[in-house]
C-alpha positions as CSV (number, residue, x, y, z in Angstrom):
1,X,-7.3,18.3,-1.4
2,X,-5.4,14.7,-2.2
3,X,-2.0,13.5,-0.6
4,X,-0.3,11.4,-2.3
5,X,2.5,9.6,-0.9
6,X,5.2,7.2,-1.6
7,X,8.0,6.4,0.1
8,X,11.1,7.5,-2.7
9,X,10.4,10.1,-5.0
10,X,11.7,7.7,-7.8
11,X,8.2,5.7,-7.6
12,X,6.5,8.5,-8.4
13,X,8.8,9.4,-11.5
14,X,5.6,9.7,-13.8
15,X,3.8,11.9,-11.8
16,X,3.3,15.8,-13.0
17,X,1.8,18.2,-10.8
18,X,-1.8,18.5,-10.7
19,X,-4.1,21.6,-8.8
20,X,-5.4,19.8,-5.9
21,X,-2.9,17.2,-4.9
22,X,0.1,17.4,-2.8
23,X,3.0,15.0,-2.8
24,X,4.4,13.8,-0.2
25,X,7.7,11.9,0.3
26,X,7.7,9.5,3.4
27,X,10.4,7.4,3.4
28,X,11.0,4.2,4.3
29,X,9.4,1.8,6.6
30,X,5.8,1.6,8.6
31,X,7.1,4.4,11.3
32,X,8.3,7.1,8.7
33,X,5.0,6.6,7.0
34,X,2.9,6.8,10.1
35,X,4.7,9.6,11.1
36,X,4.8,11.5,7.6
37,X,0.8,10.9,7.2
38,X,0.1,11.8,10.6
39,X,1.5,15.5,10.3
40,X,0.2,15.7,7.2
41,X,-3.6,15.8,7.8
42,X,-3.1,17.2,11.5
43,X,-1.9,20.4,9.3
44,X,-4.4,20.7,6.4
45,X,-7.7,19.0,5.5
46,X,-7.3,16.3,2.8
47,X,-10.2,14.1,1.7
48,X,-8.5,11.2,0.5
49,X,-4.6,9.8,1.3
50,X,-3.2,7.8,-1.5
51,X,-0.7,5.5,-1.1
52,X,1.3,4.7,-4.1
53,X,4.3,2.8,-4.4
54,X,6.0,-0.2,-5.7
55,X,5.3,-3.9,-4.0
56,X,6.3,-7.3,-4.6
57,X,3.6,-10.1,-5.0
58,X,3.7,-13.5,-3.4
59,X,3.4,-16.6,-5.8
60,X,0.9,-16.6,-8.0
61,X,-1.0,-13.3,-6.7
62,X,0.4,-10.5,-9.2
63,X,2.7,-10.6,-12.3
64,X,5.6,-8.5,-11.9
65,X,4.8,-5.1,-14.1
66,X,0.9,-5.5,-12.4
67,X,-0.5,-2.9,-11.3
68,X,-2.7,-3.4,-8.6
69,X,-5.3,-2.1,-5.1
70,X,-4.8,-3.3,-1.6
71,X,-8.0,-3.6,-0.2
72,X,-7.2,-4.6,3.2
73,X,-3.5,-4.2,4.5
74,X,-2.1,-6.2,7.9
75,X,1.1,-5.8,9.9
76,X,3.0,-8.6,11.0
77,X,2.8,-7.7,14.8
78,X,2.6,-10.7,17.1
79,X,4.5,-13.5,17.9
80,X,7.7,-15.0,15.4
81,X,5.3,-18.1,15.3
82,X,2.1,-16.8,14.4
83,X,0.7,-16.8,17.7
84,X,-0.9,-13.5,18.8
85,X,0.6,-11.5,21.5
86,X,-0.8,-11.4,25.2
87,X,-2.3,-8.7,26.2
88,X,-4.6,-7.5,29.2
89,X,-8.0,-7.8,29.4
90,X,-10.1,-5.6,26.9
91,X,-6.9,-4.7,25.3
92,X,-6.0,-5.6,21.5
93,X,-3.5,-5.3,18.9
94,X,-4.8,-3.3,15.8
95,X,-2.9,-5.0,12.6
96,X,-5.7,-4.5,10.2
97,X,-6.8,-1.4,8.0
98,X,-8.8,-1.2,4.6
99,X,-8.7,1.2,1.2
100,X,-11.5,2.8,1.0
101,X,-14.3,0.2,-0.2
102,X,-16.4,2.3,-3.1
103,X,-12.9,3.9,-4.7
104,X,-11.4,-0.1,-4.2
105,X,-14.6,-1.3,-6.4
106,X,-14.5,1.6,-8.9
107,X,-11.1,0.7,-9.9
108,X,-12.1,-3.1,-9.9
109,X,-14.7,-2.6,-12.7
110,X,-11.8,-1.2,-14.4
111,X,-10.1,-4.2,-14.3
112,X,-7.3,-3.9,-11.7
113,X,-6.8,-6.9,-8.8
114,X,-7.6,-6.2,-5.6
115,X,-5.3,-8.1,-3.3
116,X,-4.5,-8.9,0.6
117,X,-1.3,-7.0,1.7
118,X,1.4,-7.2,4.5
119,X,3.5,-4.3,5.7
120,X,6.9,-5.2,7.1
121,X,10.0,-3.7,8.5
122,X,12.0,-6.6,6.8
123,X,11.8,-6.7,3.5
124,X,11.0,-11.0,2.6
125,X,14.1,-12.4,1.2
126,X,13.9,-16.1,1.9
127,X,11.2,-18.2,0.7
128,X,10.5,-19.8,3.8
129,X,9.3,-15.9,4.9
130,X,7.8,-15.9,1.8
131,X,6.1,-19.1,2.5
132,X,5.0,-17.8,6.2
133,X,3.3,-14.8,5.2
134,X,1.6,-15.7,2.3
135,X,0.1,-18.6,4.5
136,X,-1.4,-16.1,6.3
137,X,-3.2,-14.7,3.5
138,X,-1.0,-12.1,2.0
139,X,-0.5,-11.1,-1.6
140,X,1.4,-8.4,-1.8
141,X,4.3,-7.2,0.5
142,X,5.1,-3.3,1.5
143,X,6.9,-1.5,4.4
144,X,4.4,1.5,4.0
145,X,1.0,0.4,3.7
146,X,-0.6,-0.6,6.4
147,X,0.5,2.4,8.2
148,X,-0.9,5.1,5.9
149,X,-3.9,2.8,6.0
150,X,-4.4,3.5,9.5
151,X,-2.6,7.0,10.3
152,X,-5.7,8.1,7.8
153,X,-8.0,6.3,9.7
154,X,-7.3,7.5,13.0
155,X,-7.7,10.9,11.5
156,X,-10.7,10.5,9.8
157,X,-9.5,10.5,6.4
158,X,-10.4,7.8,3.1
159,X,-7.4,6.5,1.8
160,X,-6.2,3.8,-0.5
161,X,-3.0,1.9,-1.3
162,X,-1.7,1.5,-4.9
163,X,0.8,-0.7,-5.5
164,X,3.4,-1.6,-8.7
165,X,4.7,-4.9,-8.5
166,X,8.5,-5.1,-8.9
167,X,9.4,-8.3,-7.7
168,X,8.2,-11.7,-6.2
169,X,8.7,-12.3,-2.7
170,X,11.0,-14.7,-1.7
171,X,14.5,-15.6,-2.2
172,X,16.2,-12.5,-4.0
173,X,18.1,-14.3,-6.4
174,X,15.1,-15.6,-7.9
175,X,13.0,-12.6,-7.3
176,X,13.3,-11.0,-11.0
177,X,13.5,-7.4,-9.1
178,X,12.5,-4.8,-12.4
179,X,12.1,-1.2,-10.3
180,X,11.0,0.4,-14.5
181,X,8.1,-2.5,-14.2
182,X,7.3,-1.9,-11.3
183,X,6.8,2.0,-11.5
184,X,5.1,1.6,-15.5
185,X,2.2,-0.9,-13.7
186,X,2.0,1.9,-10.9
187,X,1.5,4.9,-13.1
188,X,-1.5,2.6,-14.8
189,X,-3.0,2.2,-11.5
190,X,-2.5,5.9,-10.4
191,X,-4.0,7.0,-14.1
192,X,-6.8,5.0,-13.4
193,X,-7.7,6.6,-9.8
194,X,-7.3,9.9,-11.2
195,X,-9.6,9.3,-14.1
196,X,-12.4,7.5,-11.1
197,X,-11.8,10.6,-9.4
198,X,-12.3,13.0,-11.9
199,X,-15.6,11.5,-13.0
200,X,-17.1,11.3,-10.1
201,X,-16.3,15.3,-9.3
202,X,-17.8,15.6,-12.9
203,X,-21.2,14.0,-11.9
């Protein structure tokens, strides 16, 4: 069995029912998702979790309409200037967790990006956010991601995160917000796993 999961059921408009696959509807933000994710594969065996929602793309990583993989999603946990947090001895903050790697270059050979992604509670509205967290590597901004990433992991399940741009991070005047974009480069994406999925089941 597949879960796949997005936050509103609106992002997953496209999608018809298919023997195999639940949906599941999280909700919004990193702790609904956790949570969601977490009671999901604690009450029935999956072997993958998909992730598959809208994003929006820092300068210059993703046109808006793109559909796109995040191969490795962070959570901006640490100090408001970069700094990470102090901790005891032996003890550490875990703000990284990966797509799985051979699905990830399956749908690269098919000619979809793989970008670096950020899960926040904020969604970035200023580009001076915009600015901070792209510094630090990301591509791609979420308040989901990184948390189905790692509920999955902690259960032992493969997952990935799909994303449909809708938007450029930063100031949201300027941010050219197009939620039909967004959701027509995620159904590509989604298609595309599907079809990955299917052939390998076929060989």
């Amino acid at each position: 069995m597949i879960l796949l999961a997005c936050a509103v059921d609106a992002e997953l408009g496209f999608w018809k029912e298919r023997e195999g696959v639940d949906k599941l509807i999280l909700g919004v933000g990193p702790v609904e998702a956790a949570a969601a994710v977490a009671t999901a594969v604690a009450n029935r065996d999956y072997s993958l979790v998909v992730n598959a929602g809208l994003g929006g793309a820092f300068a210059g990583a993703a046109q808006i309409g793109a559909g796109v993989i995040v191969g490795e999603d962070t959570m901006d946990l640490g100090l408001e200037t970069g700094e990470p947090i102090s901790l005891p001895p032996g003890e550490r903050v875990v703000d990284h967790a990966r797509s799985d790697g051979t699905i990830v270059g399956k749908l690269r050979a098919r000619g979809f990006a793989v970008l670096n992604g950020v899960t926040v509670s904020s969604v970035t509205a200023t580009d001076e956010t915009a600015s901070r967290l792209a510094g630090r590597g990301a591509q791609v901004e979420s308040m989901e991601g990184f948390a189905v990433l790692r509920a999955a992991e902690r259960a032992g399940v493969a997952a990935i995160e799909l994303r449909g741009i809708s938007n450029r991070c930063g100031a949201r005047e300027s941010s050219g917000w197009d939620f039909a974009a967004g959701t027509a480069g995620l159904q590509r994406v989604v298609e595309a796993l599907f079809n990955v999925l299917d052939e390998a089941t076929i060989t």
